[in-house]
Backbone as XML, in Angstrom:
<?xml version="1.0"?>
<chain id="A" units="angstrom">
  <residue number="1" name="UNK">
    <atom name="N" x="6.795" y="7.623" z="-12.328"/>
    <atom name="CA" x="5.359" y="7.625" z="-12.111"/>
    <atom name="C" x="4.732" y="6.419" z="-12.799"/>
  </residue>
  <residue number="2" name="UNK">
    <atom name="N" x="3.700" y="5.763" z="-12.520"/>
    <atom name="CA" x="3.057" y="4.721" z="-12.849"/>
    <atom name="C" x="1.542" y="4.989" z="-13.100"/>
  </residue>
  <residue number="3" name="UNK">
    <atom name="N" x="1.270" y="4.752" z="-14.567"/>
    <atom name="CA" x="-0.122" y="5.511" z="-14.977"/>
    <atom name="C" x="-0.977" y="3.611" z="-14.910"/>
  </residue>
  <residue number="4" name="UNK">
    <atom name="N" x="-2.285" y="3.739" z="-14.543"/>
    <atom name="CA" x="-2.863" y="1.958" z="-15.075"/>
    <atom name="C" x="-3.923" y="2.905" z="-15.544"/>
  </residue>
  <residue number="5" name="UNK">
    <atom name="N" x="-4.049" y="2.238" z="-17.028"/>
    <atom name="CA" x="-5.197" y="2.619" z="-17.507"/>
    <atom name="C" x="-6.193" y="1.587" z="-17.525"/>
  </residue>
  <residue number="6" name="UNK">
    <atom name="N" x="-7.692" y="1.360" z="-17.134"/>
    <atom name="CA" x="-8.300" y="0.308" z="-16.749"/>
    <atom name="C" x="-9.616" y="0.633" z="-17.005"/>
  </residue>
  <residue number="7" name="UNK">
    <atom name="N" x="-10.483" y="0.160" z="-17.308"/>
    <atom name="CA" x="-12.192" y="-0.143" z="-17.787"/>
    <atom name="C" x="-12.946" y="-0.904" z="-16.085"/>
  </residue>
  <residue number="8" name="UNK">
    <atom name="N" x="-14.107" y="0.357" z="-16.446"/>
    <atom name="CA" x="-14.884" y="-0.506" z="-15.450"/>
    <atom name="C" x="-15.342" y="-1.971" z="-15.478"/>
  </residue>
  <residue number="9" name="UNK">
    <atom name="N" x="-15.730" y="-2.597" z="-14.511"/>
    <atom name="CA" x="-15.805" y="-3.730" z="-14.548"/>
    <atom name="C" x="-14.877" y="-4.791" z="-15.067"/>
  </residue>
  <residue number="10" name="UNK">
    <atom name="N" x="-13.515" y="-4.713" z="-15.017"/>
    <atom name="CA" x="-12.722" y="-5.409" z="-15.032"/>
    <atom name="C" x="-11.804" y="-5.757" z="-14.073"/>
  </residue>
  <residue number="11" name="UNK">
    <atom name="N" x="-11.941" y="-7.256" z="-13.754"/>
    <atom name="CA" x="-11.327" y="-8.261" z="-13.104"/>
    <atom name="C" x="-10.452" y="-7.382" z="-12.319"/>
  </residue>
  <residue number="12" name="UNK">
    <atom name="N" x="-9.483" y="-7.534" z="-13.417"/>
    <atom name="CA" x="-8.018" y="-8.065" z="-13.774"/>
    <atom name="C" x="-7.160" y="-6.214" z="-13.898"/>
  </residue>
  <residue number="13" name="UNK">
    <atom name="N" x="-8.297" y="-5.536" z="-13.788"/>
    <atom name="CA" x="-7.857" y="-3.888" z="-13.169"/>
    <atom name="C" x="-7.856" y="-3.626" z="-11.816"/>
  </residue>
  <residue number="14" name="UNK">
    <atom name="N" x="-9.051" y="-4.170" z="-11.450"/>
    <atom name="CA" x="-8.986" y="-4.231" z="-9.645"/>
    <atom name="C" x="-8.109" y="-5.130" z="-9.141"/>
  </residue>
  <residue number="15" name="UNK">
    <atom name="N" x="-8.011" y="-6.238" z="-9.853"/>
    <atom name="CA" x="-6.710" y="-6.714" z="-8.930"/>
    <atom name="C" x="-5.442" y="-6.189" z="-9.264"/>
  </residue>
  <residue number="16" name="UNK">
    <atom name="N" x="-5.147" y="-5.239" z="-10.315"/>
    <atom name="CA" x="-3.540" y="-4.754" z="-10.582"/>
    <atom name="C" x="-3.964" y="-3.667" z="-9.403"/>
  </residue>
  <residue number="17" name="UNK">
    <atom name="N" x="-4.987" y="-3.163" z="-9.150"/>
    <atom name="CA" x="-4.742" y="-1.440" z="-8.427"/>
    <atom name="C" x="-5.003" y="-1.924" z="-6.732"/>
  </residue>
  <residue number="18" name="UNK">
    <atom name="N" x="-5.536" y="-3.152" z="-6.500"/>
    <atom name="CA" x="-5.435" y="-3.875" z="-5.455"/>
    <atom name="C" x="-3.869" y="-3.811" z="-4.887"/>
  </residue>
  <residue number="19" name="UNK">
    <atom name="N" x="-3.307" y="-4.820" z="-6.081"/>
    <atom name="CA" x="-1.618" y="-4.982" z="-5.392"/>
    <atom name="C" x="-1.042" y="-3.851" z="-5.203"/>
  </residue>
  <residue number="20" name="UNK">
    <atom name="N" x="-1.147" y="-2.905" z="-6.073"/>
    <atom name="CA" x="-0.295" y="-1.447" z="-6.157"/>
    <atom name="C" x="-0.753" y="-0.802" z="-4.529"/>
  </residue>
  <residue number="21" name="UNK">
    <atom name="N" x="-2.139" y="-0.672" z="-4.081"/>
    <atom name="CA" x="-2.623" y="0.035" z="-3.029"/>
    <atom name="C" x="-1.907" y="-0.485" z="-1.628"/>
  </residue>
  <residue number="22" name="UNK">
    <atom name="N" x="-1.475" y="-2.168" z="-1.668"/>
    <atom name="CA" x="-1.193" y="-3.097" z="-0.757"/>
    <atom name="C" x="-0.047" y="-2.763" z="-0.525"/>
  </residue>
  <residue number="23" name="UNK">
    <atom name="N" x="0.999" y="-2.808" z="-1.810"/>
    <atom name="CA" x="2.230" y="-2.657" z="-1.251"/>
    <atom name="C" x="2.657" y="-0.600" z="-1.587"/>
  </residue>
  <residue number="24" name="UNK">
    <atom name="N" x="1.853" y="0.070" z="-1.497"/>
    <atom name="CA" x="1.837" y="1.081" z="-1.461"/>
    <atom name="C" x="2.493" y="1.676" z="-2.775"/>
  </residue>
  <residue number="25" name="UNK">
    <atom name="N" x="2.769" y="1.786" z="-3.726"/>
    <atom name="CA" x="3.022" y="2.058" z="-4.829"/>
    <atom name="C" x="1.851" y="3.022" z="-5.639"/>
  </residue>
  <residue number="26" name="UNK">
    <atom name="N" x="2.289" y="4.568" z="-5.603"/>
    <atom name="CA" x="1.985" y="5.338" z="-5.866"/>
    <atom name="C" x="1.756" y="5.468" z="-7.750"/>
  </residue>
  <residue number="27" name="UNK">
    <atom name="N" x="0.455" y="5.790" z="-8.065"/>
    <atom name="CA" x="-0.273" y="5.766" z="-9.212"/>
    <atom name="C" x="-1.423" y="6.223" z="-9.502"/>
  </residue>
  <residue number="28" name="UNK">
    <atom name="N" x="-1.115" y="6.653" z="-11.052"/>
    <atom name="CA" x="-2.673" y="7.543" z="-11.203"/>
    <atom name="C" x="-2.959" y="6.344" z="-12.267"/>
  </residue>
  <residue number="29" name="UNK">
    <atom name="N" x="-4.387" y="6.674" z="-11.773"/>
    <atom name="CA" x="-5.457" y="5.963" z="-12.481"/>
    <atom name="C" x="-6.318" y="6.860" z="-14.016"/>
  </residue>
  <residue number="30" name="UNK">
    <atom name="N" x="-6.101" y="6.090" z="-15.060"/>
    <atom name="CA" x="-6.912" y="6.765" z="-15.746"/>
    <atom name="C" x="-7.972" y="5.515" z="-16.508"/>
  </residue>
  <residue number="31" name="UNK">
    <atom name="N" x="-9.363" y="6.268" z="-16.208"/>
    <atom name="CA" x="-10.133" y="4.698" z="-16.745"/>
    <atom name="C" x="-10.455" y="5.541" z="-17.974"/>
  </residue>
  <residue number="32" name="UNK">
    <atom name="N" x="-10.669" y="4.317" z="-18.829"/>
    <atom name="CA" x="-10.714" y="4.168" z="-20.448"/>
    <atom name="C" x="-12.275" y="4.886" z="-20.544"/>
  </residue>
  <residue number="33" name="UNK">
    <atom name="N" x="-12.657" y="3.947" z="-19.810"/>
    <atom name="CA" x="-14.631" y="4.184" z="-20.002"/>
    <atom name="C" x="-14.764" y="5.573" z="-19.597"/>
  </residue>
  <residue number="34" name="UNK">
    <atom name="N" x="-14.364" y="6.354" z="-18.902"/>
    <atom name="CA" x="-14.835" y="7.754" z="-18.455"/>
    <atom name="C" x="-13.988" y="8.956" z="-19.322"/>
  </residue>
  <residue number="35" name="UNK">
    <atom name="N" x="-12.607" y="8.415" z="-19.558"/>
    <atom name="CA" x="-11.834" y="9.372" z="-20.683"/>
    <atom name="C" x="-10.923" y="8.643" z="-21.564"/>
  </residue>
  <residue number="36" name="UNK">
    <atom name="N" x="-12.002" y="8.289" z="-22.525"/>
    <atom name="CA" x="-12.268" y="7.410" z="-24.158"/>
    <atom name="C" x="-10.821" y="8.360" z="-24.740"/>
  </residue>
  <residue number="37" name="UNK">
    <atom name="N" x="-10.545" y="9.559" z="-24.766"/>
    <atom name="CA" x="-9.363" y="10.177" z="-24.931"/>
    <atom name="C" x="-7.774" y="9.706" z="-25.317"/>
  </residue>
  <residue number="38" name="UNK">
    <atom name="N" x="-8.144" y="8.611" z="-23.922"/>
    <atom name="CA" x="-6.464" y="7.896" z="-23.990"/>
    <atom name="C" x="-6.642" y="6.675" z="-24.654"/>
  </residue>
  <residue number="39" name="UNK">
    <atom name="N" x="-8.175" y="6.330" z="-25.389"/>
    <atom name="CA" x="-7.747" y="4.768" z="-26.000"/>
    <atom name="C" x="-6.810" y="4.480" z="-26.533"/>
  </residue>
  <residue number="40" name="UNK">
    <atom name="N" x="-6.611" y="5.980" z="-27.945"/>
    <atom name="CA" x="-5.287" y="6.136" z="-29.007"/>
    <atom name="C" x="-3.992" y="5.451" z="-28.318"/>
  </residue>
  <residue number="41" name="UNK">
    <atom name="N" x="-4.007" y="6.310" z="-27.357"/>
    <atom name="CA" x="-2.582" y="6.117" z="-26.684"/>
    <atom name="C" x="-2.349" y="4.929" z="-26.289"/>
  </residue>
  <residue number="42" name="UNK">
    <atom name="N" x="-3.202" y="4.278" z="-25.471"/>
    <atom name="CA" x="-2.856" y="2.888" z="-25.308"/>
    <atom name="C" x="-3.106" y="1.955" z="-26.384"/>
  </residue>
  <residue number="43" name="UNK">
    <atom name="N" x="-3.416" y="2.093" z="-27.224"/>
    <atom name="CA" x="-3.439" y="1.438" z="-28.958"/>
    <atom name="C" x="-1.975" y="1.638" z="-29.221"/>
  </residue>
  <residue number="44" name="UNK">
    <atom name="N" x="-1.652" y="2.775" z="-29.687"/>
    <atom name="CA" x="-0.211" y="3.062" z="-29.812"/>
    <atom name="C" x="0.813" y="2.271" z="-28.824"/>
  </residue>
  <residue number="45" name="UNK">
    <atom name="N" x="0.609" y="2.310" z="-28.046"/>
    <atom name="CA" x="1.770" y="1.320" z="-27.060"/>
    <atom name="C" x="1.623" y="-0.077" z="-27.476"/>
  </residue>
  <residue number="46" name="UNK">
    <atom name="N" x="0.231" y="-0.318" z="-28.031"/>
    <atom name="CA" x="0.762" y="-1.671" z="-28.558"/>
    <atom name="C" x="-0.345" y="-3.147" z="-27.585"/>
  </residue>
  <residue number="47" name="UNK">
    <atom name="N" x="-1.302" y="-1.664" z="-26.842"/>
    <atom name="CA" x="-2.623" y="-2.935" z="-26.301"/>
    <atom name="C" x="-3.490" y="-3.153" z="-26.871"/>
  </residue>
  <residue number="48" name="UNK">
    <atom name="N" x="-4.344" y="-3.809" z="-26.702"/>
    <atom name="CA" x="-5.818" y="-3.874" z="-26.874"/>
    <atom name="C" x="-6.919" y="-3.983" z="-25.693"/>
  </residue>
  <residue number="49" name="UNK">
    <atom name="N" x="-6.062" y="-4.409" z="-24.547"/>
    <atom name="CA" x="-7.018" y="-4.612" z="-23.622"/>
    <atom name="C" x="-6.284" y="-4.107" z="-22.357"/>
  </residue>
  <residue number="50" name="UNK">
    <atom name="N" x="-7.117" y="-4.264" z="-21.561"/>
    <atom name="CA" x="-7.384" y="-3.638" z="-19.924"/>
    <atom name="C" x="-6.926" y="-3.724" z="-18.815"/>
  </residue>
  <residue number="51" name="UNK">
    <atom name="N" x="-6.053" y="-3.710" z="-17.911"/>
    <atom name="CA" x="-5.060" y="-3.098" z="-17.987"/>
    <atom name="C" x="-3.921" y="-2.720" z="-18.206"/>
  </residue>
  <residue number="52" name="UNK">
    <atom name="N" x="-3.888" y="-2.311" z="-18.701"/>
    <atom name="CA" x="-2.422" y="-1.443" z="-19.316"/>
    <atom name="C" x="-1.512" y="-0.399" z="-17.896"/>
  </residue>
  <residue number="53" name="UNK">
    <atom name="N" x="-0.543" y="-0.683" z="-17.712"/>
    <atom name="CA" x="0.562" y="-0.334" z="-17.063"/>
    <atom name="C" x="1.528" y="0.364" z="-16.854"/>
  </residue>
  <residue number="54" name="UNK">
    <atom name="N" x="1.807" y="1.555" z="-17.486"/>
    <atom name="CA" x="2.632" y="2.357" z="-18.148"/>
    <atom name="C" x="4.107" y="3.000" z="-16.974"/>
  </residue>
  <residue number="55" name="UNK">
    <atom name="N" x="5.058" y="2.659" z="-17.263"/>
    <atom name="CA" x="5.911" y="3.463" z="-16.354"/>
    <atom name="C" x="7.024" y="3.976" z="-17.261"/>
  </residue>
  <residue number="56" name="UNK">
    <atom name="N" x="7.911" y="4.837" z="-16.816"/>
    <atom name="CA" x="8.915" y="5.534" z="-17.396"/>
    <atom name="C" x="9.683" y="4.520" z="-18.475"/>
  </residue>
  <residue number="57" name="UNK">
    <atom name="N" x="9.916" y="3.074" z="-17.843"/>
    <atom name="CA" x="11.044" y="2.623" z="-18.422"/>
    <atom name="C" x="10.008" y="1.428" z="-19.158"/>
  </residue>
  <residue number="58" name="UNK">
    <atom name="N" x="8.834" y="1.572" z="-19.329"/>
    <atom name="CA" x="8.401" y="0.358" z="-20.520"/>
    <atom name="C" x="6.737" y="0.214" z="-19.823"/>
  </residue>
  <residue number="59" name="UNK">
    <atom name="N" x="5.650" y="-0.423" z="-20.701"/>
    <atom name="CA" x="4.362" y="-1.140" z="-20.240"/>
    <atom name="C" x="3.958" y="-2.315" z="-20.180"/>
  </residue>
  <residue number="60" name="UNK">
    <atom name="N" x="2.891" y="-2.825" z="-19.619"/>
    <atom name="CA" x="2.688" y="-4.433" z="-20.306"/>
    <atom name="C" x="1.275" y="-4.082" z="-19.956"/>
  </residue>
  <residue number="61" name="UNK">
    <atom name="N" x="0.251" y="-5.452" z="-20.200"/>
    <atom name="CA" x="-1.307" y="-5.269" z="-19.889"/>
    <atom name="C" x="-1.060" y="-6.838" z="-19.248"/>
  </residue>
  <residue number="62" name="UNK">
    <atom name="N" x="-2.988" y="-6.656" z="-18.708"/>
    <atom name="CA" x="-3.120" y="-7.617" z="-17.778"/>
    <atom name="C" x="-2.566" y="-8.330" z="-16.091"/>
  </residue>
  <residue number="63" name="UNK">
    <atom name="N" x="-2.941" y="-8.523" z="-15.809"/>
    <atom name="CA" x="-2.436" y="-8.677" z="-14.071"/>
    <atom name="C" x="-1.712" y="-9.292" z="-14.285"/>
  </residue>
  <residue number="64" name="UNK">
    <atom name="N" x="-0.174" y="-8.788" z="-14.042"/>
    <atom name="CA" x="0.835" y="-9.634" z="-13.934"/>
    <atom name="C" x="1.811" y="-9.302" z="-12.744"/>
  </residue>
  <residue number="65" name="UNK">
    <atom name="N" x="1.562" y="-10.279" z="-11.598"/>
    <atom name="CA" x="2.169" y="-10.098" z="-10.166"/>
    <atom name="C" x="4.251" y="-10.216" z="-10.331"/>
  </residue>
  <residue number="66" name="UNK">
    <atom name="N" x="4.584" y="-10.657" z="-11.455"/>
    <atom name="CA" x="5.840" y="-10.569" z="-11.210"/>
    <atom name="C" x="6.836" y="-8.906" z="-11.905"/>
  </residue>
  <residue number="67" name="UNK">
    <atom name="N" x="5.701" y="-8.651" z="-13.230"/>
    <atom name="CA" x="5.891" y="-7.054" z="-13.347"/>
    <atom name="C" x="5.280" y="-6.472" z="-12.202"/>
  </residue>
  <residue number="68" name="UNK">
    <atom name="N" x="4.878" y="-7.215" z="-11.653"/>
    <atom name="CA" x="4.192" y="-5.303" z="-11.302"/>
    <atom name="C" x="5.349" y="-5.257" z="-9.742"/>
  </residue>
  <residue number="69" name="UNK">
    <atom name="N" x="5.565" y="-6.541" z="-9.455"/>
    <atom name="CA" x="6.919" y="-6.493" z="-7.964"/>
    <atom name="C" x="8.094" y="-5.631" z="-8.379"/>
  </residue>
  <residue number="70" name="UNK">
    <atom name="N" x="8.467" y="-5.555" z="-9.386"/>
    <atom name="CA" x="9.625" y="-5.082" z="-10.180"/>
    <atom name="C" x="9.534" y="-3.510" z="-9.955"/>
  </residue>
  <residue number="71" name="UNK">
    <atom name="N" x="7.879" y="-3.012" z="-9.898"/>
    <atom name="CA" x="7.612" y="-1.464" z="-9.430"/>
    <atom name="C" x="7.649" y="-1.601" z="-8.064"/>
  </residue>
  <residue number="72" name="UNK">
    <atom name="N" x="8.407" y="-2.091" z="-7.008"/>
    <atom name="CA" x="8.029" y="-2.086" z="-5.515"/>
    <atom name="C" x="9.614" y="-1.500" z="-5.332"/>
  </residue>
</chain>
């Protein structure tokens, strides 16, 4: 499963949930701004910022088109 945790009004979240929707890659969305809840958690993994990526076998943040092919 593939969680993106992402803040409104950011770039660089709509374009990670852009590519995911395109090449069909199934994911839940949890935004930061509406459930403040999971900030901890994505602190703990080791972000600070928006989006964050989470899958079984590791995370990263920020739009990055060659992780995120690796989930296709």
């Amino acid at each position: 499963m593939v969680t993106v945790y992402s803040k409104n009004n950011c770039v660089q979240c709509k374009m990670t949930k852009r590519f995911l929707d395109q090449h069909q890659v199934a994911y839940q969305e949890i935004n930061l701004d509406e459930q403040p809840e999971f900030i901890a958690h994505v602190k703990d993994l080791g972000f600070a910022a928006a989006p964050v990526v989470e899958t079984e076998t590791g995370s990263f943040s920020g739009f990055q088109p060659a992780k995120l092919k690796e989930l296709l």
